[in-house]
N, C-alpha and C positions, 0 to 999 in steps of 0.2 A: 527613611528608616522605618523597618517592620520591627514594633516590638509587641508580646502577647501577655496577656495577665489573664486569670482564673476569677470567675464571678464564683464567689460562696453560694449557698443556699441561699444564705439572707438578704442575696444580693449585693456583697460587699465585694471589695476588688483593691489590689495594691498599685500604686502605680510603682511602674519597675523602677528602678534607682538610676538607669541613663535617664531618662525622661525627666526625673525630678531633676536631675545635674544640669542638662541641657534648660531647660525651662527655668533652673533657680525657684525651683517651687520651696515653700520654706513651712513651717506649724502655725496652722493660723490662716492660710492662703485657700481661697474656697474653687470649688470647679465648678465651669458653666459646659451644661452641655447643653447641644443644639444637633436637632437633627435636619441633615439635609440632605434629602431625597432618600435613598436608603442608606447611608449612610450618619456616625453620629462625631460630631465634631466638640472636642472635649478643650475648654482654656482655659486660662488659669488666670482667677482676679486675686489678685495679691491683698494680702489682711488689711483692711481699712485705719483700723486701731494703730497698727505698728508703723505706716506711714503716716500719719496724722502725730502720732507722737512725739515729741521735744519739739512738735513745728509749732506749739502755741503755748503761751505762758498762762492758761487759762485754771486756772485752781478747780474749776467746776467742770471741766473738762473729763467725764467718766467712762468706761466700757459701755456703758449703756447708752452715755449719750452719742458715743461713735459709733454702735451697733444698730440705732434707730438712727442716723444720719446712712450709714450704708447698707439698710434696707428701704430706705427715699431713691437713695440713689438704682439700686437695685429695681426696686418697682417702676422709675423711671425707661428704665432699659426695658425691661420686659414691655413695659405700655409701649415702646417703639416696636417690640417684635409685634406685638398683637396690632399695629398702628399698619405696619405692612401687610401682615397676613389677612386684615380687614380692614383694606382701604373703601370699601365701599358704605361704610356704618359714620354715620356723623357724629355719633358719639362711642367712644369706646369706655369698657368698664372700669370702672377703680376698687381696686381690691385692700383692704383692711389690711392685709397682711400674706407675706409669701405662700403659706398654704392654700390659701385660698385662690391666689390668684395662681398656682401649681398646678390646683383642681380643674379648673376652665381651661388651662394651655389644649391647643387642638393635638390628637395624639398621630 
């Protein structure tokens, strides 16, 4: 399936409304893009918070505390792209935070 969307100015872009159907993409659901080779490969990580939700009886259980749990997880994943892209480093970086380690991604 060929479908097309319009980048703004600012960079912004809609995803078409099959795609969202097909995918079940929902508010709240974040995109991973990955590029491979000249091309760019776009997937869909589903909201951390809305699955995590009513699965625990935890009172202390906040947006925040699920949003620095799926930025672990997040960072986790990226240290494995960069774990491949530089296999040859015995130690790879640890970044503070998504931006940062955004910055350093190879382009």
């Amino acid at each position: 399936m060929r479908v097309l969307s319009k980048i703004s100015k600012k960079g912004l872009t809609t995803i078409p409304s099959k795609v969202k159907e097909l995918l079940g993409t929902e508010e709240g659901d974040y995109l991973e893009w990955r590029i491979v080779g000249d091309k760019v490969v776009v997937g869909i990580v589903k909201n951390p918070y809305k699955f995590l939700k009513g699965r625990h009886d935890d009172p202390n259980l906040t947006y925040d505390t699920v949003e620095n749990e799926a930025d672990d997880i997040l960072r986790r994943e990226v240290a494995n792209s960069f774990h491949k892209l530089y296999k040859s480093q015995q130690t790879l970086p640890y970044f503070k935070n998504l931006k940062d380690m955004a910055r350093a991604a190879p382009e």
